[in-house]
C-alpha positions as CSV (number, residue, x, y, z in Angstrom):
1,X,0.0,0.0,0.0
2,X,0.9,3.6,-0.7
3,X,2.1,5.8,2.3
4,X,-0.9,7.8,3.8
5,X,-0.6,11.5,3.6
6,X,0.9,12.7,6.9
7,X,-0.4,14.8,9.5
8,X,1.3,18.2,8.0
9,X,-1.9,18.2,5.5
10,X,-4.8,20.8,6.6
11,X,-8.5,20.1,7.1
12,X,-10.2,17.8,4.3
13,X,-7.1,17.5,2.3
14,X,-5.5,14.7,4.1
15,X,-8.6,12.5,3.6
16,X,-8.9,13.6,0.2
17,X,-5.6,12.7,-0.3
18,X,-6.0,9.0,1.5
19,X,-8.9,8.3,-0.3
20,X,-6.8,9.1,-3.9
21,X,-4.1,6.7,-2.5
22,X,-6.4,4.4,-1.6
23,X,-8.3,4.6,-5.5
24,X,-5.2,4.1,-6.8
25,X,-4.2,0.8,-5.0
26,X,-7.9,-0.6,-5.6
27,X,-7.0,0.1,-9.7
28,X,-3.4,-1.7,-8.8
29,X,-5.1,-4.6,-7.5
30,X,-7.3,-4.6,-10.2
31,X,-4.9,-4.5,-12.8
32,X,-3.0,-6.8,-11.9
33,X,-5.7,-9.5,-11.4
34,X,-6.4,-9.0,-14.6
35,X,-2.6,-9.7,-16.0
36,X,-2.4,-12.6,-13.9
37,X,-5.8,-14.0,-15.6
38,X,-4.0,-12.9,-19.1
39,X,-1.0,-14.5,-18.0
40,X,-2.2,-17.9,-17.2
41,X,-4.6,-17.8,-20.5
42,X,-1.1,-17.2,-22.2
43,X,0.9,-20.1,-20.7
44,X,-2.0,-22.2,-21.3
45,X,-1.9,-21.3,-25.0
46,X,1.7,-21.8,-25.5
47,X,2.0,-25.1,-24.3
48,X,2.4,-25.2,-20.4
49,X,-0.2,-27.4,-18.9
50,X,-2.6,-27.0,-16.3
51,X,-0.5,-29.7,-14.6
52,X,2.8,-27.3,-14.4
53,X,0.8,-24.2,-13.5
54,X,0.9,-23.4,-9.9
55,X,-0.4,-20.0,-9.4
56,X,-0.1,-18.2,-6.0
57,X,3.0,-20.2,-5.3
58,X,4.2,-20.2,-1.6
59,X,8.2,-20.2,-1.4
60,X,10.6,-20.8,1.1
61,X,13.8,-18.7,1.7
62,X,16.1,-18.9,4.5
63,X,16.9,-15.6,6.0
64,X,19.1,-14.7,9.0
65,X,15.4,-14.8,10.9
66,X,14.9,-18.0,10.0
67,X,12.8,-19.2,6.7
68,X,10.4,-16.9,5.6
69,X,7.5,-17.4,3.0
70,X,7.3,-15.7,0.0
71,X,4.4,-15.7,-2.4
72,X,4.6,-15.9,-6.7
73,X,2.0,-15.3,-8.8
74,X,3.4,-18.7,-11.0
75,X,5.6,-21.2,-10.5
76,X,6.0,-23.3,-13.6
77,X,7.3,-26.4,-13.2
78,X,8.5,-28.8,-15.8
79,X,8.5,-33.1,-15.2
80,X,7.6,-32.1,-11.9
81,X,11.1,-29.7,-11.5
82,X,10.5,-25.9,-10.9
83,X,11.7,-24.2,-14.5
84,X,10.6,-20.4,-14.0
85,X,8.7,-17.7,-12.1
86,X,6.5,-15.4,-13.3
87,X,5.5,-12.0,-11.6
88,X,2.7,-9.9,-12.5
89,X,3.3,-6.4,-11.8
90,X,2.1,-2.8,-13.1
91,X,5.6,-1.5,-12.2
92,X,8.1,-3.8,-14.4
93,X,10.8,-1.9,-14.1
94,X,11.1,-1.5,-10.5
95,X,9.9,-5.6,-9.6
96,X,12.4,-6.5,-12.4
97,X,15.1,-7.3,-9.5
98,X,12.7,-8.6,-7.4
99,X,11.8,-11.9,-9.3
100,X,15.3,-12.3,-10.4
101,X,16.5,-12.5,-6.6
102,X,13.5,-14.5,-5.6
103,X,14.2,-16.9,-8.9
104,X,18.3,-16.9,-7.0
105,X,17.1,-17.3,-2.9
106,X,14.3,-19.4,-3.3
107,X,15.8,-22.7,-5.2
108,X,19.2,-24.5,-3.9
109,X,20.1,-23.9,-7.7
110,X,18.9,-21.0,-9.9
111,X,15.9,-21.6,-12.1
112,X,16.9,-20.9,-15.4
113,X,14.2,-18.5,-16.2
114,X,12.0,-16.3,-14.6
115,X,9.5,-13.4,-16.0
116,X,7.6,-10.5,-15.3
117,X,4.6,-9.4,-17.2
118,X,1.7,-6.5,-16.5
119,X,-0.2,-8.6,-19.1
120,X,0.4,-6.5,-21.7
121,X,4.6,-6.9,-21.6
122,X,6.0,-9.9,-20.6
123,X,10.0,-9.9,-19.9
124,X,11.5,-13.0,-19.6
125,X,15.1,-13.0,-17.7
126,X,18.3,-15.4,-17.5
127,X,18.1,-15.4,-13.4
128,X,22.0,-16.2,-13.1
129,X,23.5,-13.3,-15.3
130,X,20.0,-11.6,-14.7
131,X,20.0,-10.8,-18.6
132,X,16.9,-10.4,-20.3
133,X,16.3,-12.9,-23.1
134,X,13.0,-12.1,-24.4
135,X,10.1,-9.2,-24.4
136,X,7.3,-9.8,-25.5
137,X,3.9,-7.4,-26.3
138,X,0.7,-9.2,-25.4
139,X,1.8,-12.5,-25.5
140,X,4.6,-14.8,-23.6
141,X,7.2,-17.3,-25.5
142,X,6.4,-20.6,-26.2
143,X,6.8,-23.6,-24.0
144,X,9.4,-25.4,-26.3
145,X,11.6,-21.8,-27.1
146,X,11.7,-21.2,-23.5
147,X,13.1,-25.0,-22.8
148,X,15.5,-24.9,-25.5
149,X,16.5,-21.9,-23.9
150,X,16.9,-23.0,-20.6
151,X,19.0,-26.4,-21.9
152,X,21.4,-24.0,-23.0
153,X,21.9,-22.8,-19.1
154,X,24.4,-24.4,-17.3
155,X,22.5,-24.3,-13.8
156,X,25.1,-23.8,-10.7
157,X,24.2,-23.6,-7.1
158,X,24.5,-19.9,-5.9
159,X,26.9,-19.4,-3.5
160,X,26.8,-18.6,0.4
161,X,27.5,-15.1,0.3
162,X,25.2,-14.6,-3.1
163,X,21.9,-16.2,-1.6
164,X,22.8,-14.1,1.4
165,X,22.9,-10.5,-0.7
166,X,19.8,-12.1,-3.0
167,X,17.8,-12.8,-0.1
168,X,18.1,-9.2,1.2
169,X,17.5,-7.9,-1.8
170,X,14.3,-10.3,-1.8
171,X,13.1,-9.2,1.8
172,X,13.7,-5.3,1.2
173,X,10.7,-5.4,-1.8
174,X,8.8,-8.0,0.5
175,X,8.6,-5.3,3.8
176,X,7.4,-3.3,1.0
177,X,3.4,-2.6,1.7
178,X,2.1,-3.7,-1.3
179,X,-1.7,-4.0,-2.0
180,X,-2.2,-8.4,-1.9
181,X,-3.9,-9.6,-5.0
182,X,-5.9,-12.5,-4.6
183,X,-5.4,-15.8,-6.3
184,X,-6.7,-15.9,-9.8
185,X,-9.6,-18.9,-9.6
186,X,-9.1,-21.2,-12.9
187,X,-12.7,-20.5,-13.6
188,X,-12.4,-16.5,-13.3
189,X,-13.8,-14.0,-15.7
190,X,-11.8,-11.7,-17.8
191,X,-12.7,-7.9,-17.0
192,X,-14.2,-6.6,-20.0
193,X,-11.7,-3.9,-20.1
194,X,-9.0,-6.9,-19.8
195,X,-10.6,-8.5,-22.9
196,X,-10.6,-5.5,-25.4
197,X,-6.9,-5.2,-25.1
């Protein structure tokens, strides 16, 4: 969630400011509920099963706390091995380093791919040189690019010291307030407005 406006605003501008913030998470939420629904239309239509679809993934990752749970809006797995991640966000540019630590801290070995997509641009990253190997516009590659893709990886565990600095990374946008999204139900509607894009 945004910040609320502070106390230094005067009379009804500090609820009229609130309630702006507030407006503007709801169409966050909304928005992003609607790329996830895109999303999982998308992977379904390029050749990922329903069986290596698992939305609203919950994640372990060890920090110096203890493990912590972190949630994914997919984790696609492949013969039963997690391949990639996928993130649905409205701000790609800023949750770009996000699901490339997350893809690093979470997995005793890097997945080879992980993505982030506001429905309508869908960037898919190397997660060990965190190099982006695909963007897409209103669509997401293909399952058999993506695994010739990954075959070319050469997965190594991440060191000590590396899960360490990826897992703060990880836990500084997590302790970010960020409006939840609920879990997109298989059976869910596409907004209207989601549909005419």
């Amino acid at each position: 969630m945004v910040a609320k406006a502070g106390d230094s605003c005067y009379g009804g501008e500090k609820e009229a400011v609130n309630e702006q913030l507030r407006q503007e998470d709801r169409r966050e939420a909304e928005a992003t509920f609607d790329a996830r629904l895109l999303t999982r239309d998308l992977l379904l239509k390029n050749g990922f099963s329903d069986v290596e679809i698992q939305e609203d993934a919950s994640l372990a990752v060890h920090t110096s706390r203890g493990e912590e749970s972190v949630s994914i809006d997919f984790l696609i797995s492949v013969d039963g091995s997690p391949f990639m991640i996928v993130k649905c966000s409205m701000a790609l540019e800023s949750r770009e380093r996000h699901v490339i630590a997350l893809a690093r801290a979470a997995f005793k070995s890097p997945l080879p791919l992980c993505a982030i997509t506001d429905g309508l641009v869908t960037r898919v990253y190397r997660t060990a040189s965190g190099s982006l190997y695909s963007e897409l516009k209103e669509d997401f590659p293909l399952r058999e690019v993506l695994l010739a893709e990954a075959a070319k990886i050469r997965s190594e565990p991440v060191s000590q010291m590396r899960r360490e600095m990826e897992t703060m990374i990880l836990m500084a946008f997590e302790a970010a307030d960020c409006p939840r999204v609920p879990a997109v139900s298989k059976n869910a509607k596409i907004s209207k407005d989601a549909k005419g894009r």
